[in-house]
C-alpha positions in Angstrom: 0.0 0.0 0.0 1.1 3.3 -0.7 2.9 5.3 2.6 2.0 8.5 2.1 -1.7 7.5 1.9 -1.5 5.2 4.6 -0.4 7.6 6.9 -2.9 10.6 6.0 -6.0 8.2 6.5 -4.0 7.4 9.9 -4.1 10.8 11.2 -7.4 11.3 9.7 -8.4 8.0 12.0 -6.2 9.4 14.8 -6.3 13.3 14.9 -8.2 14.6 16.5 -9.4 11.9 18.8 -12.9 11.3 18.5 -14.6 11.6 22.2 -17.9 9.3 21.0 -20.5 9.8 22.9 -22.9 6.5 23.6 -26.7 7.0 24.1 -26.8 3.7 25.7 -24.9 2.4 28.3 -23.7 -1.5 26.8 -24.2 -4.1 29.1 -20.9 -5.7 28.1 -19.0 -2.3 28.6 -18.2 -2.7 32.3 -16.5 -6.5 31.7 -14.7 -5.3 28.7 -13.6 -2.2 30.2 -12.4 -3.7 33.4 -10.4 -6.1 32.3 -6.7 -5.4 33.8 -5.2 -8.2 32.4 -2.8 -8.2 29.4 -5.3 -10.4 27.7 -6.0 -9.4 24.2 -9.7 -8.3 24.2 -11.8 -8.8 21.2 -15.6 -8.2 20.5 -17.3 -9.7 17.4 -21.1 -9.1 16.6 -23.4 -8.2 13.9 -22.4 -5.1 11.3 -23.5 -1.8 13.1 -25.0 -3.1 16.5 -22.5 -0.8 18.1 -19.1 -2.2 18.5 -17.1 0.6 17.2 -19.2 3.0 19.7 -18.8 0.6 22.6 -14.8 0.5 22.1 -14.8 4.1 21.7 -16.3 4.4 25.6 -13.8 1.9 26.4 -10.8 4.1 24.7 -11.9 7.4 26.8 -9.3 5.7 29.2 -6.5 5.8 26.7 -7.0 8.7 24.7 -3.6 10.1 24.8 -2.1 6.7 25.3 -3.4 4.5 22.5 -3.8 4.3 18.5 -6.6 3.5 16.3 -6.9 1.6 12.7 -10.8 1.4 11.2 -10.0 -1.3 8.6 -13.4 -0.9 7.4 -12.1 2.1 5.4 -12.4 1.5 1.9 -9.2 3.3 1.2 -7.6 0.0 2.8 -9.0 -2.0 -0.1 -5.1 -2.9 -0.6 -4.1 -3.0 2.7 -2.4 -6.5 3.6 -0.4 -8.1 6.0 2.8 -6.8 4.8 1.8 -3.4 5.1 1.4 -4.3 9.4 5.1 -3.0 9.9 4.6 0.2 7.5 1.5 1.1 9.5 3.6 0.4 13.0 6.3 2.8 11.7 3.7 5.3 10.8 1.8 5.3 13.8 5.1 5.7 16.0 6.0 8.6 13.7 3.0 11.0 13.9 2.3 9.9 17.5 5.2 8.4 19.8 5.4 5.0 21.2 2.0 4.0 22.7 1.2 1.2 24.9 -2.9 0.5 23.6 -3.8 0.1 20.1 -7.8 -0.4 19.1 -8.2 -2.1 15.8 -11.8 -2.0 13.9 -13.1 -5.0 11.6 -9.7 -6.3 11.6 -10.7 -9.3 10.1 -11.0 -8.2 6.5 -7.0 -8.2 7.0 -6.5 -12.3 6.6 -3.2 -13.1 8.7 -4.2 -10.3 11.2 -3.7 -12.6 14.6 0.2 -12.8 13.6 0.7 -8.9 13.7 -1.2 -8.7 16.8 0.6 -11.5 18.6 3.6 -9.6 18.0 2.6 -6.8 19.7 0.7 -8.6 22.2 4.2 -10.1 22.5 5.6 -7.2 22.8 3.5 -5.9 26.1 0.8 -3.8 24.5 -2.5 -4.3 25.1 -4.6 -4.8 22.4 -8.6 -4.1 21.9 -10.1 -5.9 18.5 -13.4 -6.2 17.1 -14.8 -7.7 14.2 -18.4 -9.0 12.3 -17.1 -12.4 12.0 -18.0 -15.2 14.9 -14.7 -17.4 13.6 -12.6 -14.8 14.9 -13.5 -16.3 18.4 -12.4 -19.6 17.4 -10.8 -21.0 14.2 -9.4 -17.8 13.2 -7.4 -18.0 16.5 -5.4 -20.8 15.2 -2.3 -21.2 17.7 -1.4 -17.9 17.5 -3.6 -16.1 19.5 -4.5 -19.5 21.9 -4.3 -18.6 25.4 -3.8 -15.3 25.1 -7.3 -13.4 24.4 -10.8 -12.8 26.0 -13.9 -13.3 23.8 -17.1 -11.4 23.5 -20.2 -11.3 21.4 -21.8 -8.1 21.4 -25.7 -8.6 20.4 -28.5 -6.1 19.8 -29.8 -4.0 22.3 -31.4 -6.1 25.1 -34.5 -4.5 26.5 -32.8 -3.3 29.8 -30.7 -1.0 27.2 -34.4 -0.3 25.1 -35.2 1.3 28.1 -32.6 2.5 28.5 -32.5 4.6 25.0 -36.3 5.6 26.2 -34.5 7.0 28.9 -37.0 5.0 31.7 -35.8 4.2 34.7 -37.0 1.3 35.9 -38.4 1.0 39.2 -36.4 -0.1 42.5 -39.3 -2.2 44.1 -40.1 -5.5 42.4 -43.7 -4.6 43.3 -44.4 -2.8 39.9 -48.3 -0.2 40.3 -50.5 -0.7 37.5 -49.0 2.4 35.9 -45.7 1.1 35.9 -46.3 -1.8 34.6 -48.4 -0.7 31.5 -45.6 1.7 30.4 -43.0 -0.8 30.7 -45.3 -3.2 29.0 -45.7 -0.3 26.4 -42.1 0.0 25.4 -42.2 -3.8 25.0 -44.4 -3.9 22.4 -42.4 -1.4 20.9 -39.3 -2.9 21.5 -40.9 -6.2 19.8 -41.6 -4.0 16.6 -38.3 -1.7 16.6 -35.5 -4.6 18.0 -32.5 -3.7 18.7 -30.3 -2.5 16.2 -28.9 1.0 17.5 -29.7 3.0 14.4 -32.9 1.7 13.1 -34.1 1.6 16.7 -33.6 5.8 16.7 -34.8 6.5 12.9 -37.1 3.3 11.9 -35.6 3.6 8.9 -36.3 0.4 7.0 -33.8 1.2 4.2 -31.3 1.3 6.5 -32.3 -2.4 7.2 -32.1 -3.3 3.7 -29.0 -1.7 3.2 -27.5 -3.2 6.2 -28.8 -6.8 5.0 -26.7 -6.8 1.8 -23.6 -5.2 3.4 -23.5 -8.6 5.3 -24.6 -10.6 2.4 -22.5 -8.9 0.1 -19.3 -8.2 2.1 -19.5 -10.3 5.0 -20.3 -13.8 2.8 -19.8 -13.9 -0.4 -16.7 -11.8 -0.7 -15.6 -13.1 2.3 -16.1 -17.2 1.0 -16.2 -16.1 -2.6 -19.3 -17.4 -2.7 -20.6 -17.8 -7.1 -24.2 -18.3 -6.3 -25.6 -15.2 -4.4 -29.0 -15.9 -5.1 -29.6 -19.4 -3.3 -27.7 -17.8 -0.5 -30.3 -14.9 -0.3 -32.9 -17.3 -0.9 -31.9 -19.6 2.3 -31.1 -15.9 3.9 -35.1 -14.9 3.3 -36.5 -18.5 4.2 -34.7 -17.8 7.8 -36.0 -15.1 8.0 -39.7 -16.1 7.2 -39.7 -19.1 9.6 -37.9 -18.3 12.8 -38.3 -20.4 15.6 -39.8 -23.2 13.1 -37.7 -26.8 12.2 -35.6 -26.3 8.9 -34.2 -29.4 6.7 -31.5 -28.5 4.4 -33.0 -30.9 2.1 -36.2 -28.6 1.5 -34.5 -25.9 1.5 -31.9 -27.7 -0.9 -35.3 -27.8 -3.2 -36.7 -24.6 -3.0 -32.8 -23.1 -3.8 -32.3 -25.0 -6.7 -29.4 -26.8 -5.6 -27.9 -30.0 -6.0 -26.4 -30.6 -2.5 -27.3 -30.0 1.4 -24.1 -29.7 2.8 -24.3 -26.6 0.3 -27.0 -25.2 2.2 -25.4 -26.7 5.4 -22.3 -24.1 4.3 -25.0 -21.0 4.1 -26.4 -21.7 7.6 -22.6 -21.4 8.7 -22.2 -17.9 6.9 -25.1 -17.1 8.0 -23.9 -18.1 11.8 -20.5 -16.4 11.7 -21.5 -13.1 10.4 -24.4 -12.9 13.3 -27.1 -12.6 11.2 -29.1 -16.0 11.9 -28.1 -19.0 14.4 -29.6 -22.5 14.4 -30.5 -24.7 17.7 -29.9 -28.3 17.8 -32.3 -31.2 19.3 -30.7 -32.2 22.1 -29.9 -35.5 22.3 -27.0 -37.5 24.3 -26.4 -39.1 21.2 -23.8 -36.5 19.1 -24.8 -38.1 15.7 -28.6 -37.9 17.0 -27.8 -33.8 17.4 -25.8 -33.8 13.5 -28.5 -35.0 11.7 -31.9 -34.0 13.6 -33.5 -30.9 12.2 -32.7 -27.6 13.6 -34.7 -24.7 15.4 -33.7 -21.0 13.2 -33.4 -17.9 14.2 -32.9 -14.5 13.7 -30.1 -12.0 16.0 -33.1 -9.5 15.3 -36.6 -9.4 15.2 -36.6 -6.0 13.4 -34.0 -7.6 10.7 -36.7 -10.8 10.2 -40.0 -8.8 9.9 -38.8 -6.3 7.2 -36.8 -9.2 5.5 -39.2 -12.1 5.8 -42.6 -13.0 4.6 -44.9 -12.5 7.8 -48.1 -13.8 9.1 -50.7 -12.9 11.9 -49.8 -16.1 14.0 -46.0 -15.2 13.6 -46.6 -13.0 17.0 -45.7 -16.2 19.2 -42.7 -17.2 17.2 -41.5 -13.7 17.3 -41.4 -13.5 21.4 -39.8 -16.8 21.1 -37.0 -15.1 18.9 -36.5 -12.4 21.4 -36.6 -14.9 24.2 -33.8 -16.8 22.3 -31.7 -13.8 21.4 -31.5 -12.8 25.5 -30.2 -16.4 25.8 -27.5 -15.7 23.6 -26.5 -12.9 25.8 -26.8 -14.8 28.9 -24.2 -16.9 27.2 -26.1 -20.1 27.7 -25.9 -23.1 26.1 -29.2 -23.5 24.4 -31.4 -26.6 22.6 -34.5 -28.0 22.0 -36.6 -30.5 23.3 -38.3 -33.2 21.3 -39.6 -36.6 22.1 -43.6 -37.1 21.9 -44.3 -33.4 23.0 -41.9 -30.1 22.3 -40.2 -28.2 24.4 -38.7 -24.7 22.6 -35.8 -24.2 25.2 -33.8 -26.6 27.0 -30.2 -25.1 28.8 -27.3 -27.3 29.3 -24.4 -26.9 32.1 -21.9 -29.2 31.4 -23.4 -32.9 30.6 -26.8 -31.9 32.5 -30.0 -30.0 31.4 -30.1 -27.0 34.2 -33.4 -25.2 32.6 -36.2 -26.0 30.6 -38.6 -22.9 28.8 -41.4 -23.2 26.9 -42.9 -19.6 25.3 -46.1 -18.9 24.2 -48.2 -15.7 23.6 -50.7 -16.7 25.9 -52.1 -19.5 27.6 -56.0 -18.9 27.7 -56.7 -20.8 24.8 -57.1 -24.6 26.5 -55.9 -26.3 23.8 -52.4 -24.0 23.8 -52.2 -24.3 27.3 -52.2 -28.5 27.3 -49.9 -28.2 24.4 -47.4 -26.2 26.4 -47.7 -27.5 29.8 -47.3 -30.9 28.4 -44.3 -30.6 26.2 -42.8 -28.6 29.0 -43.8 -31.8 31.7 -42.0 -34.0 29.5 -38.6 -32.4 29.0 -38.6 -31.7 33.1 -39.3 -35.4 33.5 -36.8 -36.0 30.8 -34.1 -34.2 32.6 -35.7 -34.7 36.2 -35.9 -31.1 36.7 -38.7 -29.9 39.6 -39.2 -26.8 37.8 -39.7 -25.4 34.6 -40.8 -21.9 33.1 -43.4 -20.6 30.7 -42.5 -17.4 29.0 -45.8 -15.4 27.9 -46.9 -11.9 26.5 -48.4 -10.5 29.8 -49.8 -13.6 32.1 -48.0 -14.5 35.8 -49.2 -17.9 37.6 -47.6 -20.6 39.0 -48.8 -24.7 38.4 -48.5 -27.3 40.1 -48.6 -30.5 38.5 -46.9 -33.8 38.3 -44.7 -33.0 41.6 -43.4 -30.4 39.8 -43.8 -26.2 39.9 -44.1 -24.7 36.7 -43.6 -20.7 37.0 -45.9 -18.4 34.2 -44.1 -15.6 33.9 -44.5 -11.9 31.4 -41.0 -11.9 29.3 -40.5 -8.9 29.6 -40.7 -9.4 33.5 -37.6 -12.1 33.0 -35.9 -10.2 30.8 -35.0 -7.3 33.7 -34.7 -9.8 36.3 -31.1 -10.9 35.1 
């Protein structure tokens, strides 16, 4: 790459020090920002669900003391790993040695985790982030093993909806009738706005779109060259229109045209690592049982599905059980499904055990819905010989008794501030 560019998008990046100021508190910011350690920290998550903003809170700590690279830039179309050393020798030149360096979307650089081991190496501490899930694993490789921390930064929960509203929620656990209806008011609109920072401030649906086929386009099929774009956005758009249903790569396989599942097995992966769509497995104790058993989709934003997707009235259910899903994710559990004679949607493993089972349903006044879910959710507690389980609904509290067993009814947006 050419030095004399290189180094006036550098001090364009660097000078003067951008003091971003974050509506939202993140959730994750505290652990991230705490960490004393030497550790190299890095934060993968969706495109635009505020990474770049949540390291800039963390770099008000460093601001004289640290450099920053944005390797989103197009002007580093031609940047590769040779040019690491250039851009070391640049950044010392305009700025002085300096002992924290925050790197942006670094993994459009392939070969990126040697560079950073050297300076890791070296005893600077390093802040990464990226919209690819590999770079928590495979990417790794044995060059970074042992020597970073890991998070997955998600769209905004509904603790940090409210908090965008700027509601404070109440102290008491005792919630008054007004209370409750206005935090069961910005639930609704949380269900229809999501979570994406931007779209959750303008609602602007093209900004959805346009956001969609960054990831498609940049994030998957440049990224895995991919040839056939359209079978890809056709499994994309099936995702989207049945999340929280069973998908078989075979039918999908069909409907795309395509000769092979393990093709469509490949999308689902993409799909995966670039945050846009994850897939639960059955459990089973048998691994092959897991492989080859159909899988439960779903989307890392409701928001993202509904303008994407072809919708239904009845979709309202499947929808809270997206949103109950997606808090999952951020509660870093380790998440299945039930299915033996009956269905249960959630099952939560710790270790070799079940710990939790959830079943989530809009309501339960219908009798026919309510047999359906107390009974798939008996089974998988007798399954796992748990003594309770949990049904997440829109607005109903109760607690059953049945089988020897306590089953606990409870709103979800009540359990989503509880934790």
């Amino acid at each position: 790459m050419d030095k004399e560019k290189l180094k006036i998008l550098l001090k364009e990046q660097n000078d003067p020090v951008k003091n971003v100021k974050e509506l939202v508190k993140r959730e994750l910011l505290d652990e991230v920002k705490d960490k004393k350690s030497d550790l190299i920290v890095i934060v993968a998550g969706l495109r635009r669900v505020g990474k770049s903003t949540l390291m800039g809170e963390v770099r008000k700590g460093h601001l004289h003391d640290s450099y920053f690279v944005n390797f989103d830039d197009e002007r580093l179309f031609d940047f590769t790993i040779e040019d690491f050393q250039m851009m070391q020798e640049i950044l010392l030149e305009l700025y002085g040695e300096r002992n924290t360096y925050f790197f942006d979307e670094i993994q459009n650089i392939p070969g990126w985790e040697r560079f950073v081991r050297r300076l890791h190496d070296s005893g600077k501490k390093i802040y990464v982030t990226g919209s690819n899930a590999s770079m928590l694993s495979r990417e790794m490789g044995t060059h970074l093993t042992g020597r970073h921390l890991s998070y997955s930064l998600y769209p905004y929960s509904f603790k940090e909806f409210l908090d965008f509203k700027k509601y404070e929620l109440p102290l008491s656990d005792v919630l008054t009738t007004v209370e409750r209806s206005t935090i069961k008011k910005y639930f609704n609109e949380y269900i229809e706005a999501g979570g994406i920072p931007e779209f959750v401030k303008t609602r602007d649906e093209l900004y959805i779109k346009t956001l969609y086929e960054n990831i498609i386009y940049r994030d998957i099929v440049a990224r895995y060259n991919l040839k056939d774009e359209k079978a890809l956005k056709t499994t994309a758009y099936f995702a989207a229109s049945n999340i929280a249903k069973e998908i078989s790569y075979n039918n999908i396989r069909k409907l795309t045209g395509l000769s092979s599942a393990t093709t469509i097995k490949e999308y689902f992966e993409y799909l995966e690592n670039s945050y846009l769509a994850f897939l639960v497995p059955k459990f089973s104790t048998s691994l092959k049982t897991q492989v080859y058993s159909n899988k439960k989709v779903y989307f890392v934003d409701t928001a993202i599905a509904k303008i994407l997707g072809f919708r239904t009235s009845e979709d309202y259910g499947r929808i809270l059980e997206n949103i109950v899903f997606m808090e999952l994710k951020r509660r870093n559990e380790e998440v299945y499904y039930h299915r033996e004679k009956k269905e249960c949607d959630f099952v939560i493993r710790d270790g070799y055990n079940i710990r939790e089972a959830i079943q989530v349903t809009q309501s339960l006044e219908n009798p026919d819905t309510r047999a359906r879910e107390i009974e798939g959710l008996l089974e998988a507690l007798k399954a796992y010989k748990l003594k309770e389980g949990l049904i997440l609904t829109d607005d109903t509290e109760d607690e059953i008794k049945m089988d020897a067993r306590k089953i606990i009814v409870k709103p979800i947006w009540k359990w989503m501030l509880q934790e």
